[in-house]
C-alpha positions in Angstrom: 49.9 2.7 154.9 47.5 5.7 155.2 44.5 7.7 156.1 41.5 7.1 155.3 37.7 9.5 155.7 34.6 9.5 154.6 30.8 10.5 154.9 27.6 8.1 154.3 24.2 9.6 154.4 22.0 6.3 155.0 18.6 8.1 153.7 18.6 10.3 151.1 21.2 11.0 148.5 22.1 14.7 150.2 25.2 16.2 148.9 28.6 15.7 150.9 30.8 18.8 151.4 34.1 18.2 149.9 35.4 20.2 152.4 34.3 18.7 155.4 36.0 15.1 153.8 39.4 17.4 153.7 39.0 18.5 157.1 38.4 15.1 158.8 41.9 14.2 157.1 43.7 17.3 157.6 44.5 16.1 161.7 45.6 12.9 160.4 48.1 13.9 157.9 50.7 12.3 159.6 49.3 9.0 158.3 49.8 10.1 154.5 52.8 12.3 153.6 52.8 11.7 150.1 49.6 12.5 149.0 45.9 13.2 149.7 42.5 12.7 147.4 38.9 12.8 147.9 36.0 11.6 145.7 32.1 12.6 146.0 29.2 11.3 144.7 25.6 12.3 145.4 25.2 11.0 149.0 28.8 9.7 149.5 32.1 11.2 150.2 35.3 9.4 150.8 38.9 10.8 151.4 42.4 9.2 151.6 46.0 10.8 152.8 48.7 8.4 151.2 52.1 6.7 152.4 53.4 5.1 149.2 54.7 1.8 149.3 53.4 0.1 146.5 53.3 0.8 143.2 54.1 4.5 144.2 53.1 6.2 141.2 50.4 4.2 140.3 47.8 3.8 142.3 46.2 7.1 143.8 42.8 7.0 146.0 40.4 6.8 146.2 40.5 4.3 143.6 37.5 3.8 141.5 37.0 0.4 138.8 37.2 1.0 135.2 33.7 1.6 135.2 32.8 4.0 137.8 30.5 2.4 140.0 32.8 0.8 142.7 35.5 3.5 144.8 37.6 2.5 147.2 39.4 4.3 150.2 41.9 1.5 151.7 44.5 1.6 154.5 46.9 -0.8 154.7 48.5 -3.9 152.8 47.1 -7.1 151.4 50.1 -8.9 151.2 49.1 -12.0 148.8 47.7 -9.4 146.1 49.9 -11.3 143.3 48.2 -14.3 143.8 44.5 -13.1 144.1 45.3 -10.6 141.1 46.1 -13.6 138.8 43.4 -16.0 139.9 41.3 -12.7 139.2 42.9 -12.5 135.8 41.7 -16.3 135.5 38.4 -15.0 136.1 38.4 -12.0 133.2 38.9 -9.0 135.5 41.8 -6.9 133.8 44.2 -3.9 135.5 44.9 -1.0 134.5 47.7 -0.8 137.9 50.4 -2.8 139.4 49.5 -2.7 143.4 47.3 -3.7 145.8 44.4 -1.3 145.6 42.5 -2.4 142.6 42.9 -6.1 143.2 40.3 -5.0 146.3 38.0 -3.4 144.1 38.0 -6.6 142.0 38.1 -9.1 144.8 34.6 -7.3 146.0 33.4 -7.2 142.6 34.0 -10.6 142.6 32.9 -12.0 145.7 31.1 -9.5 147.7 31.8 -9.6 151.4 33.5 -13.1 150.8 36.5 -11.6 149.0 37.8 -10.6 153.0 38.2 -14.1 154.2 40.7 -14.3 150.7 42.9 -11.4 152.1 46.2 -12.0 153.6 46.9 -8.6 155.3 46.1 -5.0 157.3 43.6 -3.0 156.4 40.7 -1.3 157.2 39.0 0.2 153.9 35.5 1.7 152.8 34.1 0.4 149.3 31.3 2.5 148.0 29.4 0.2 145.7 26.8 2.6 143.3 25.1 -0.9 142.0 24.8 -2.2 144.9 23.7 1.1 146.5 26.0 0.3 149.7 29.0 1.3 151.2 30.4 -1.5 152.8 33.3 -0.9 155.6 35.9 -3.3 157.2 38.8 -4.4 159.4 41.5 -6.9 158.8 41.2 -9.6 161.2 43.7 -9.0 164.9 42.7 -5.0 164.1 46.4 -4.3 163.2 44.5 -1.2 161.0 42.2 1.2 162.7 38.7 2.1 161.8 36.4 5.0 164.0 32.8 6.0 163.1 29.6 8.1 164.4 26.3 8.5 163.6 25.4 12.1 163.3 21.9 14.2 163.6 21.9 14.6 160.0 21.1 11.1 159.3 24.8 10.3 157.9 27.6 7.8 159.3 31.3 9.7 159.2 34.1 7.4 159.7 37.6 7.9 160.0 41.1 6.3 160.4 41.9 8.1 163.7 39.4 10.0 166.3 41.1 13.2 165.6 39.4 12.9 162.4 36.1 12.8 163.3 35.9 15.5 165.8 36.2 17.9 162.6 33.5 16.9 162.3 30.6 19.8 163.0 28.2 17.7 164.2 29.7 15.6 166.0 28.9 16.4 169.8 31.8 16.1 172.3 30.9 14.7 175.2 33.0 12.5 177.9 32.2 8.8 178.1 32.5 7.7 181.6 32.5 4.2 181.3 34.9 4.7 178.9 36.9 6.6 181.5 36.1 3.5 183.8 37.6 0.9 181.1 40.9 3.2 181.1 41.3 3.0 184.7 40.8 -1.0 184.4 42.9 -1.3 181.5 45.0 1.3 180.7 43.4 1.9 177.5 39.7 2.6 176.3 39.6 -1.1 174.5 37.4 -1.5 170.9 34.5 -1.6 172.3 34.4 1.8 173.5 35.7 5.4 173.1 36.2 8.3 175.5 33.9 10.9 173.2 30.1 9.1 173.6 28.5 7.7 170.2 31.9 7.2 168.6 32.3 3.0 168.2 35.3 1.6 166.9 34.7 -1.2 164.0 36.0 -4.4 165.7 38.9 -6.4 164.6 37.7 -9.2 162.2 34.4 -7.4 161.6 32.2 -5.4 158.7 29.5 -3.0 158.7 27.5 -3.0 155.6 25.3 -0.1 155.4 22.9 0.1 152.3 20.8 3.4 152.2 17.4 3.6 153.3 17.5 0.5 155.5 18.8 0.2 159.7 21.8 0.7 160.6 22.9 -3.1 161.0 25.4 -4.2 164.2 28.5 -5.1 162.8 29.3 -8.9 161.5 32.1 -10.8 162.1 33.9 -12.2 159.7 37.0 -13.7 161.6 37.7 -15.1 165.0 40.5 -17.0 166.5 39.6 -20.6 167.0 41.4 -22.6 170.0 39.2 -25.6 170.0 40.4 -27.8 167.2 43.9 -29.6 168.1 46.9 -30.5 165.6 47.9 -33.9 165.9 51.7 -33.6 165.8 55.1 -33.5 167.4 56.9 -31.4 168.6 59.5 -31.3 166.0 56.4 -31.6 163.5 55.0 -28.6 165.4 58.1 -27.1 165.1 58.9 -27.4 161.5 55.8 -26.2 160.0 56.0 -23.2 162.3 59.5 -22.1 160.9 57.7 -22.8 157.4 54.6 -20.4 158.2 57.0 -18.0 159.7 59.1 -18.1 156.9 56.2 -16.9 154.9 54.7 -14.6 157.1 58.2 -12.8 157.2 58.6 -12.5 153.0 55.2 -12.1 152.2 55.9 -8.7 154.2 59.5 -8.0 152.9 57.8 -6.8 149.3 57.7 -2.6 149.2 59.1 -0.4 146.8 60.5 1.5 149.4 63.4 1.4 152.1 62.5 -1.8 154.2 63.8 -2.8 157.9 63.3 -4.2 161.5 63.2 -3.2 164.9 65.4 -5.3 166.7 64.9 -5.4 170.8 67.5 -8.7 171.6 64.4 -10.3 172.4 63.4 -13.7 171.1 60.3 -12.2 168.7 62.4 -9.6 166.9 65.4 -11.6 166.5 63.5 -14.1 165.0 61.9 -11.4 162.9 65.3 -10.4 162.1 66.9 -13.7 161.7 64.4 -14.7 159.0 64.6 -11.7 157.1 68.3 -12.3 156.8 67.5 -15.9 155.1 65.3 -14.1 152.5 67.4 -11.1 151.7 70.5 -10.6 149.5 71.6 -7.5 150.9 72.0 -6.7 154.8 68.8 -6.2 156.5 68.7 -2.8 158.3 68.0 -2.9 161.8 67.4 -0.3 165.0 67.5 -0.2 168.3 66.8 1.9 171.0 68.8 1.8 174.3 68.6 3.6 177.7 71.2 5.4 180.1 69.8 2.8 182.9 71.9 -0.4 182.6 68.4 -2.4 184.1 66.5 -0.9 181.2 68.7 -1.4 178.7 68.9 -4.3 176.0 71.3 -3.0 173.4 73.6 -5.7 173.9 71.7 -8.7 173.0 70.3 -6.4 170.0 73.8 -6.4 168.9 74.2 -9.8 169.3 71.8 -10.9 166.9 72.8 -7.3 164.4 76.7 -9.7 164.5 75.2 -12.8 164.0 73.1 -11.9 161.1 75.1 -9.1 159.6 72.8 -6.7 159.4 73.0 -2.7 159.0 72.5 -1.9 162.7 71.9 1.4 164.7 71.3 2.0 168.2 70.6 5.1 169.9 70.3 5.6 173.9 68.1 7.7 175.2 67.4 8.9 178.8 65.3 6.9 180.9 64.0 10.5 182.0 63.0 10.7 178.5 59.3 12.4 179.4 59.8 15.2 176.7 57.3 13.6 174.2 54.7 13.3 176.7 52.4 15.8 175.1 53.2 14.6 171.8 52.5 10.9 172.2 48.6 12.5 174.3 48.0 14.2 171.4 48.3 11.4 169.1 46.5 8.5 170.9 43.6 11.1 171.5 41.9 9.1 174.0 43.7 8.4 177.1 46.6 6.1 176.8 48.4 4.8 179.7 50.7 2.2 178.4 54.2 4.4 179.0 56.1 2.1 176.9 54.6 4.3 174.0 57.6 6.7 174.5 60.6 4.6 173.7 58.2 2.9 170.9 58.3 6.7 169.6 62.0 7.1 169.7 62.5 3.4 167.7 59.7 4.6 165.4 61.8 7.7 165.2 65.0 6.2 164.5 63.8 3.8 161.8 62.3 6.4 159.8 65.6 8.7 159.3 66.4 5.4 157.0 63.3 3.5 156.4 59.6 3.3 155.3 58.6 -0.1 156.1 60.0 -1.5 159.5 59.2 -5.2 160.5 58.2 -6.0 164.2 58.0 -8.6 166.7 54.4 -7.9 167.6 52.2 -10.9 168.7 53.9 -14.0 169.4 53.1 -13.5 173.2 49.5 -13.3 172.5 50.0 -15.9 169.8 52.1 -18.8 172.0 51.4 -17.2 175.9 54.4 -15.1 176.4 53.3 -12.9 179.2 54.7 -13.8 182.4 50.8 -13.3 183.5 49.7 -16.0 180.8 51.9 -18.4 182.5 50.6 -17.5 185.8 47.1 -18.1 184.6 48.2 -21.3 183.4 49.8 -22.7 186.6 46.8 -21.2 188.6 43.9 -22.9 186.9 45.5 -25.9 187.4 45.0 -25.3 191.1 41.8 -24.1 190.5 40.9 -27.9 189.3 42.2 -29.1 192.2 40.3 -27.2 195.1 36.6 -26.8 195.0 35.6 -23.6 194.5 34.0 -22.7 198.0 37.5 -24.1 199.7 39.6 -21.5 197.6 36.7 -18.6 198.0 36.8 -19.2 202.0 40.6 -20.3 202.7 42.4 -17.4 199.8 40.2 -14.8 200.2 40.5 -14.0 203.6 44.5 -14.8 204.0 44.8 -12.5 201.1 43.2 -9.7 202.7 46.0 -9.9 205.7 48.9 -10.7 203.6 51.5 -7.7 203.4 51.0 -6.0 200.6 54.6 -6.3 198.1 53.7 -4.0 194.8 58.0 -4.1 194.6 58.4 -7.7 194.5 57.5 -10.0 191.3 54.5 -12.1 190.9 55.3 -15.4 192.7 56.5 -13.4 194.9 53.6 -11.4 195.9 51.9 -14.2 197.7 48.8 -11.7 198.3 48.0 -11.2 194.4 47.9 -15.3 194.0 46.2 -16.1 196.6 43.2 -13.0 195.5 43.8 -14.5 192.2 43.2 -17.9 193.6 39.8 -17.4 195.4 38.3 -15.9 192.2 37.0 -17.9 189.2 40.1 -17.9 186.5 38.0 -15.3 184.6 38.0 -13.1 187.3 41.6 -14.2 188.2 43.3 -12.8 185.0 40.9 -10.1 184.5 42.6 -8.1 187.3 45.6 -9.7 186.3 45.6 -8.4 182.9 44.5 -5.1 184.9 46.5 -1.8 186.1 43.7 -0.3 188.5 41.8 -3.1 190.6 37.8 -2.8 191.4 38.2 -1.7 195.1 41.1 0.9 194.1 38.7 2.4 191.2 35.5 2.7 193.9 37.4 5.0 196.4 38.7 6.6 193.4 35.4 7.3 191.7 33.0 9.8 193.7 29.3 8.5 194.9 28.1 10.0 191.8 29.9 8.4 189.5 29.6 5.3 191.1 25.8 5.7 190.6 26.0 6.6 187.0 28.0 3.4 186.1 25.5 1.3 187.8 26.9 -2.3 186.9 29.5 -1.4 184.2 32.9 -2.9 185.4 35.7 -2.6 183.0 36.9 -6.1 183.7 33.6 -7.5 182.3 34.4 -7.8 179.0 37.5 -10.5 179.7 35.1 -12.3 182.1 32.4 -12.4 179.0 35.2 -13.7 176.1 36.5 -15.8 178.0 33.3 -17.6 179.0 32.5 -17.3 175.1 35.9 -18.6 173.8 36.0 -21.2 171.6 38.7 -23.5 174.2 39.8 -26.8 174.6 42.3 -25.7 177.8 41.8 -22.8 180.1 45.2 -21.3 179.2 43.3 -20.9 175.6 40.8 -18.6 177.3 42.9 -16.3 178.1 44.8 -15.9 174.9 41.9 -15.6 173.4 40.5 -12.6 175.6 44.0 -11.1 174.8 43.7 -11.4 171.3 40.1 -10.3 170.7 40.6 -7.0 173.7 44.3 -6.2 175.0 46.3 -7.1 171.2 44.0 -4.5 169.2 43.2 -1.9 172.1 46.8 -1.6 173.6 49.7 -3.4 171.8 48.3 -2.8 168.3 46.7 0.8 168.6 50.5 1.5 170.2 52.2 0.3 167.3 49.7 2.4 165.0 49.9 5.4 166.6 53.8 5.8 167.2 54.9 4.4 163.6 52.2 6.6 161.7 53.1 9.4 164.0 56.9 9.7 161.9 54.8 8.4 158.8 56.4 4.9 159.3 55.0 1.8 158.2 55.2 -0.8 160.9 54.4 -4.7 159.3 53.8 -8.0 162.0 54.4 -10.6 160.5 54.0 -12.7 164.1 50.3 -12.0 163.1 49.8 -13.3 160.1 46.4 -15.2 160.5 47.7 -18.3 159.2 50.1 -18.3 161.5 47.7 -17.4 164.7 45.6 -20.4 163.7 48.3 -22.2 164.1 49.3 -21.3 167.3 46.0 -21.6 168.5 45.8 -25.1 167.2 48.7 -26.4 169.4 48.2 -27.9 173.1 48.8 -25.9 176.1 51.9 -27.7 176.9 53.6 -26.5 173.3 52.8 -23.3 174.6 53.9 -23.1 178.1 56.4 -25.7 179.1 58.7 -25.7 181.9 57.2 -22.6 183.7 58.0 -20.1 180.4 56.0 -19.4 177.5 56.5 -19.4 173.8 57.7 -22.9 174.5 57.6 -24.2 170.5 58.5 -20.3 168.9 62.2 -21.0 170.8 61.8 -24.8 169.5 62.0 -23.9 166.1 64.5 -21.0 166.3 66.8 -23.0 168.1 68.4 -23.3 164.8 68.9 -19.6 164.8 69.3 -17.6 168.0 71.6 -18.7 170.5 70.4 -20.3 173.7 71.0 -17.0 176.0 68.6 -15.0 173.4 66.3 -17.4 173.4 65.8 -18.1 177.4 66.5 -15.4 179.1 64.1 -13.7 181.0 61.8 -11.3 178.8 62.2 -7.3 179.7 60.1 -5.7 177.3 60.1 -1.5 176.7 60.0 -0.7 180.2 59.4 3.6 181.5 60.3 4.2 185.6 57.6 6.0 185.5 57.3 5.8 189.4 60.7 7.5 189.5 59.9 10.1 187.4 57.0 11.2 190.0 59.3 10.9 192.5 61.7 13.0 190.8 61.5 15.0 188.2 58.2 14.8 187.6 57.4 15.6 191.1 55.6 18.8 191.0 53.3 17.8 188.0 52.0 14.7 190.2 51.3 17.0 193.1 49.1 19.4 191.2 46.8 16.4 189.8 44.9 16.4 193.5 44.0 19.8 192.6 43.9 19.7 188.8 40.8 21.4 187.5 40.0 19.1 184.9 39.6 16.0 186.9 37.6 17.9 189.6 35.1 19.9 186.7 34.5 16.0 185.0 32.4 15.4 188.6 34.0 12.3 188.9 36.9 11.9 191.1 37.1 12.1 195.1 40.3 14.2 195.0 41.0 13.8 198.4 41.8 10.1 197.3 44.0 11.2 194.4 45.9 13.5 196.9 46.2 10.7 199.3 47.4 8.4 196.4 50.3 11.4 195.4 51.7 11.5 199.0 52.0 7.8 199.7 53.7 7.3 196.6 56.0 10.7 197.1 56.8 9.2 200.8 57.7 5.8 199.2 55.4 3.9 201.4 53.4 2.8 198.0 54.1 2.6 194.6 51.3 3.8 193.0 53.4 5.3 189.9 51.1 3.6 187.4 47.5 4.9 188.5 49.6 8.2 189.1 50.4 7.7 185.2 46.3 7.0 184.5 45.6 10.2 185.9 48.6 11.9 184.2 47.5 10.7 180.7 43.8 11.2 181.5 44.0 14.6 182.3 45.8 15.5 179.4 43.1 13.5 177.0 40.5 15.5 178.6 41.5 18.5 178.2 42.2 18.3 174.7 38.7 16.6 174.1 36.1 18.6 175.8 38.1 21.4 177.2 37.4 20.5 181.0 
């Protein structure tokens, strides 16, 4: 796992400052403790910061072939090297080192762009090709690996691991985005295909940008996409079985470092199976970690131990605080854009806690976006088939209105909130999940946006993109729509970009195997009602683990990394959500009605509205903001 830097001037062969390479990766030196290098060529520079894993001694970067005229910057971990090195053998190509590295130089030397779809990992690299007078950059399929880049007035493309990076950059220009601050209201998180500093993109997941010098600037091609149209004929306990096999897999395949290995281990079904397969494959005890809280609502620690007994593993927990808000400037400064997804803080302090004994740790990530986990997938589910039932125009006329008088409940949970399904019920199921999926609604962000702002983003609506890949997704049920929307917008921009941040912000290597692409096409392959069966999701993961979790682990209700963040601006946090109606840098951006955002403090302050979330989008926002352009 590392960092990874570089500079591409598309027209001529002008010289690359060394320098500048080491300064775009001395903000990200987090990502690679161990070691840094940078290589430049006439017209090229590339730079890497390394976290040894693999081979430690032996494979520095960037790594360039025997002969000179391929180098390689490369973040991340192919995890079927072995196999692709010997059929490379087969082929003639011979290595001079024992990890992962060189077997991409060869695999491209091989088979050109092709040699991604052989790759069985995380990654995001740069290959600079002399021959082929390219450099040739891409992302490993569900974006598990980050991958900024700019084009800049002297004709060059920089890129860059993290956006920290770039802005060393002296020419890049720093200006604020605001449909990018738009998105982050919708979402919570500026999503892949946009960035809060304008002319920055973000290489999507599954997708490469080959740029050969003196020709355009191409859009990016995608090389990967998750496929729900095509069906598995099987049964259940078919089904089952060859998902414990491609788990089984997924989970070894990622067990190989030469380093300290582990797991987080929440007590939730995901991790425990994480946990429970690692067991199976390892001789000694697997060590495990676990973060608790002083809240006895919050706090899971004793279904983490459960599974830690049951597999006899080499367990730690730590509590912390729920009032745990001390890292808030340290987990701003390390998103860089504005990141409102709170569980990021205890995500720190299990990130934290690993790496006192670890290197590599072994998550849960993906299996709700891989078999519908999310209590809101499930909705989506049961609501489209209503949807099929009642013609549009009857839903539109009847819902609509009734959900305009309904009380509004923001305390109780989703059935219960009859208001939210019967808005979600008079929209298209598109529209439906967007907001669903959603933390600031359309009609909140309008009063919250000034007329001026609300001019300059014309028809931009954050929500669009779901309603566009869902319309695009290749589906054979509704339910697939949506878990494809997930997996193409809310996996890479929030779940995964949290994961990358937190680990890489102790140096901590943080491996998925739930998203191992064999096992996603899997999932993806399986009927709805393998999915979501008996109004819960993940229906065939808990099939197949029945084996190994107990029944309590497996169905009881999902909790998830939860923050109160709405009690801490009640409380302690008090003051600091007072002064955001008069903060400086949301009124100098020329966006914000702040009478609205003062109205929004004292309703939530009085208790007649929870609004701690959007109070939490501002919070974040104005701390991204600040650091970015000084405003």
């Amino acid at each position: 796992m590392c960092g990874i830097a570089g500079i591409y001037h598309l027209e001529t062969a002008k010289p690359v400052d060394p320098a500048r390479v080491r300064a775009m990766l001395h903000p990200m030196s987090h990502r690679g403790p161990d070691g840094s290098g940078d290589w430049i060529a006439p017209g090229v520079g590339l730079g890497h910061l390394r976290l040894s894993i693999i081979d430690i001694a032996g494979s520095p970067q960037p790594m360039a072939s025997d002969d000179e005229a391929v180098t390689l910057t490369y973040n991340g971990e192919i995890y079927n090297f072995r196999e692709l090195r010997a059929e490379l053998e087969d082929r003639g190509h011979r290595f001079r080192t024992n990890g992962d590295t060189e077997v991409i130089i060869a695999a491209w030397r091989q088979w050109g762009v092709e040699c991604l779809s052989r790759l069985n990992g995380m990654f995001a690299f740069a290959i600079h090709d002399h021959a082929r007078g390219c450099l040739f950059l891409a992302r490993d399929r569900l974006g598990v690996k980050p991958l900024h880049h700019v084009r800049l007035s002297d004709g060059s493309i920089a890129f860059a691991s993290e956006l920290k990076g770039l802005l060393r950059h002296p020419l890049l220009r720093q200006e604020a985005n605001l449909a990018a601050v738009e998105d982050f209201l919708a979402l919570g998180y500026v999503p892949d295909d946009n960035c809060i500093v304008a002319g920055v993109e973000k290489l999507p997941a599954g997708h490469y940008l080959l740029l050969e010098r003196g020709k355009p600037v191409p859009a990016p091609t995608r090389w990967w996409a998750p496929d729900f149209s095509k069906r598995v004929r099987a049964s259940e306990g078919e089904a089952a079985e060859h998902l414990i096999h491609l788990m089984r897999a997924a989970v070894t395949d990622r067990m190989v470092a030469d380093v300290p290995l582990g797991a987080f281990l929440s007590g939730g079904v995901d991790s425990s199976a994480v946990v429970a397969l690692m067991a199976e494959a390892s001789a000694k005890a697997v060590k495990t970690c676990t973060i608790g809280f002083d809240q006895a609502a919050l706090d899971e620690t004793a279904y983490a131990q459960q599974i830690a007994e049951r597999f006899a593993t080499d367990h730690r927990t730590r509590t912390v605080a729920a009032g745990d808000f001390a890292l808030i400037d340290r987990i701003a400064d390390m998103f860089d854009e504005p990141f409102a997804d709170a569980s990021a803080l205890p995500t720190y302090r299990v990130c934290e806690l690993a790496r006192e004994q670890v290197t590599v740790a072994l998550s849960g990530d993906g299996a709700d976006e891989a078999f519908a986990g999310y209590r809101r997938l499930v909705f989506q589910h049961q609501e489209e088939r209503l949807r099929g039932m009642i013609p549009r125009f009857l839903r539109k006329g009847l819902f609509g209105p009734l959900a305009r008088v309904w009380p509004q409940m923001d305390w109780a949970p989703r059935p219960l909130r009859a208001r939210a399904t019967l808005a979600s019920l008079s929209k298209s199921g598109a529209e439906g999940y967007a907001e669903a999926v959603g933390v600031t609604g359309p009609a909140q962000r309008a009063r919250l946006f000034n007329d001026a702002a609300v001019h300059a983003l014309g028809d931009h609506v954050g929500e669009a993109r779901y309603w566009k890949a869902m319309a695009e997704a290749p589906a054979a049920e509704p339910l697939d729509r949506a878990q494809y929307a997930d997996l193409k917008i809310w996996l890479p921009g929030d779940i995964l970009t949290k994961t990358d941040r937190m680990s890489m912000a102790v140096s901590l290597e943080a491996r998925e195997p739930l998203l191992d692409y064999r096992l996603i096409e899997f999932a993806a392959s399986l009927p709805a009602s393998m999915r979501v069966h008996g109004g819960t999701g993940k229906a065939i993961l808990k099939k197949a683990m029945e084996r190994y979790l107990p029944h309590d682990i497996l169905y009881r209700p999902k909790m998830g990394f939860v923050t109160p963040v709405s009690a801490w601006f009640r409380g302690p946090l008090v003051e600091q959500a007072k002064a955001l109606a008069t903060s400086s840098t949301l009124a100098r951006s020329g966006w914000f009605d702040m009478a609205e955002i003062e109205r929004i403090v004292a309703a939530h302050q009085s208790g007649r509205r929870d609004h701690g979330r959007l109070i939490w989008q501002f919070f974040m926002l104005e701390k991204s903001l600040a650091k970015l352009f000084g405003i």
